[in-house]
ZAZA-526859 format. One record per residue (C-alpha): residue in one letter; y, z, x. Coordinates in Angstrom, 1 decimal. Each point is the difference from the previous one (the first is absolute). Example, Ala and Ser with C-alpha at 12.3 -4.5 7.8 and 13.67 -1.06 7.14 Angstrom:
2
  r       Y       Z       X
  A    -4.5     7.8    12.3
  S     3.4    -0.7     1.4
END
This chain:
148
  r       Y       Z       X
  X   113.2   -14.7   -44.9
  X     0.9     0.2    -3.7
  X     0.0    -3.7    -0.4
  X    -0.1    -3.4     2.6
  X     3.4     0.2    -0.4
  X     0.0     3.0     2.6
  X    -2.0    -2.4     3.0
  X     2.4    -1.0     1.2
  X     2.2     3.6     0.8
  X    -3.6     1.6     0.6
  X    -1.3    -2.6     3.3
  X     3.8     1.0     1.4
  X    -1.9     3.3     0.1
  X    -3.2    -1.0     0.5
  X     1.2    -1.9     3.4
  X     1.8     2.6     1.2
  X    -3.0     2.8    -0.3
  X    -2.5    -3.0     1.6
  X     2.4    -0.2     2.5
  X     0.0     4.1     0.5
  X    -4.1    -0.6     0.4
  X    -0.6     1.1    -4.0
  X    -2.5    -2.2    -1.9
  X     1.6    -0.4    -3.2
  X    -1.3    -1.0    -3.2
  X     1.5    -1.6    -2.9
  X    -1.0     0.3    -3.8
  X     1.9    -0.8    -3.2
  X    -0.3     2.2    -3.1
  X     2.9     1.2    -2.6
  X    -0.2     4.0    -1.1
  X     1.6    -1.2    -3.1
  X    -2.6    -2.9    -0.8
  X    -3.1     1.1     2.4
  X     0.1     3.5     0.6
  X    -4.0     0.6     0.0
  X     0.2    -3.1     2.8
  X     2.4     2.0     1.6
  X    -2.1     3.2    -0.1
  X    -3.2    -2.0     1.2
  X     2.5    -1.5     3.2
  X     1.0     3.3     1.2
  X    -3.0     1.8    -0.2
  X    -2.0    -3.3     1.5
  X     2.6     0.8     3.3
  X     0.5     4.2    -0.3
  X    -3.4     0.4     1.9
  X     1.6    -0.8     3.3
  X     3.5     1.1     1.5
  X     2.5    -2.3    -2.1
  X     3.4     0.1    -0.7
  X     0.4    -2.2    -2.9
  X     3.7    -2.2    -0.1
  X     0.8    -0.6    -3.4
  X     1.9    -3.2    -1.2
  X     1.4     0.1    -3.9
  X     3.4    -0.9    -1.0
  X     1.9     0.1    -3.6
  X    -2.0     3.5    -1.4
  X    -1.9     1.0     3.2
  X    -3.2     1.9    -1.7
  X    -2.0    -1.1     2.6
  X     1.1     2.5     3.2
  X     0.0     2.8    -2.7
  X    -3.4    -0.7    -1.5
  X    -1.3    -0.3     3.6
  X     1.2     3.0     1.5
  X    -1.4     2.0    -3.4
  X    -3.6    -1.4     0.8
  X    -0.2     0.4     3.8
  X     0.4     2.8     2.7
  X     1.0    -2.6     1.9
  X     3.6    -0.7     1.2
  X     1.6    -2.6    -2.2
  X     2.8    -2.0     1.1
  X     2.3    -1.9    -2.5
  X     2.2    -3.2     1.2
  X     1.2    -1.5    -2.9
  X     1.7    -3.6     0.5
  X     3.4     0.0    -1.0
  X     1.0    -1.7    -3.0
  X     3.2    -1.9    -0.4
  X    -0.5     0.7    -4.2
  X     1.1     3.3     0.0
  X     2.3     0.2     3.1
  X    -2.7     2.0     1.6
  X    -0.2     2.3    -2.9
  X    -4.0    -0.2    -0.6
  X    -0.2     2.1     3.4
  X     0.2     3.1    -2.0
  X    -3.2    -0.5    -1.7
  X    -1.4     0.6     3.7
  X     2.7     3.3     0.8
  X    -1.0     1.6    -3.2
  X    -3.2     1.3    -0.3
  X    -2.0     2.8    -2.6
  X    -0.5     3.6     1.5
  X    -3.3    -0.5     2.4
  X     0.5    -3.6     0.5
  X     1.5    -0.9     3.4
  X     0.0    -3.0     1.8
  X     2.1    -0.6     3.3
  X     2.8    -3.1    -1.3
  X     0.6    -2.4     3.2
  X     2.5    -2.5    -1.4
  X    -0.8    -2.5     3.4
  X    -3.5    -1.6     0.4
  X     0.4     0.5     3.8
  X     0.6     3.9    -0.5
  X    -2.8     0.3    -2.8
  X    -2.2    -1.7     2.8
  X     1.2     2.3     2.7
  X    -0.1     3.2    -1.9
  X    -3.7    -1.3    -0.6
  X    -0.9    -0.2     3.2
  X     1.6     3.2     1.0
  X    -2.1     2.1    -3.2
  X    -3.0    -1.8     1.9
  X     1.1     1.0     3.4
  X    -0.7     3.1    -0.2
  X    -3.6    -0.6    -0.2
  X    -0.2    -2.8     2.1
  X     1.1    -0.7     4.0
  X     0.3    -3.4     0.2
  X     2.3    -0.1    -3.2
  X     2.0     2.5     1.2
  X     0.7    -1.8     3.1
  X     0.6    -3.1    -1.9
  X     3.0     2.0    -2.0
  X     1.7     1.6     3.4
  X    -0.3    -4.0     1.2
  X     1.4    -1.4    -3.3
  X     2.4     3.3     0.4
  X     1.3    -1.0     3.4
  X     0.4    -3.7    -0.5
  X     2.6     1.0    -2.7
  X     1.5     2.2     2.9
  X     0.3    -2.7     2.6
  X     1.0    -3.1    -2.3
  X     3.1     2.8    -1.3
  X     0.9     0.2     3.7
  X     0.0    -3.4     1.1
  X     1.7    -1.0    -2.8
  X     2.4     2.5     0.9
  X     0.0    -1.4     3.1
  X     1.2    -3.3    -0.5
  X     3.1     1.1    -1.8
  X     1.2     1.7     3.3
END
């Protein structure tokens, strides 16, 4: 997160990926204002298989300055912010040549898309997703259901 501002938009995604069988970890530091803490967070968590969810609003630096520092996927969900009618997303869309980090606008989906990177690596994740997958399937049917 770039500030505790973003807690409480980032455990909406931290729930989600617990719930998808992720164990997901939570640190604050701003690129703008901490960028050597920054550095030191993602190479502390780059020695295992990570995805990192970033969570920055107003000028995000932080997915960009992640995804420049790690070979790891990088994930940006930046809350939205009611100041510039939603505006401040493009700070996440529009990134320098070499710097590209997935945008995910809906902590649910950042957590998702998470779990899917991880997946691929791991079984029991996987499974998790195609469960999580098919729940959304059978709610969409009984809900479609009831209207008949």
């Amino acid at each position: 997160m770039g500030s505790k501002a973003d807690l409480e938009w980032s455990s909406k995604i931290a729930k989600t990926a617990a719930d998808l069988g992720l164990d997901p970890v939570m640190r604050i530091a701003s690129a703008h204002k901490v960028p050597l803490k920054c550095l030191e967070i993602i190479r502390e968590f780059e020695k295992e298989p990570v995805v990192f969810i970033t969570v920055a609003g107003r000028s995000n630096a932080l997915s960009g300055f992640a995804d420049a520092q790690t070979h790891c996927p990088v994930i940006a969900c930046p809350p939205y912010g009611d100041k510039f009618a939603g505006a401040d997303v493009y700070s996440s869309l529009r990134m320098p040549s070499g710097v590209a980090p997935m945008v995910v606008l809906e902590p649910d989906n950042a957590a998702l898309a998470a779990a899917k990177i991880i997946g691929y690596h791991n079984e029991a994740i996987r499974k998790n997703v195609m469960a999580y997958q098919e729940a959304q399937r059978l709610k969409l049917e009984k809900d479609n259901n009831e209207l008949l």
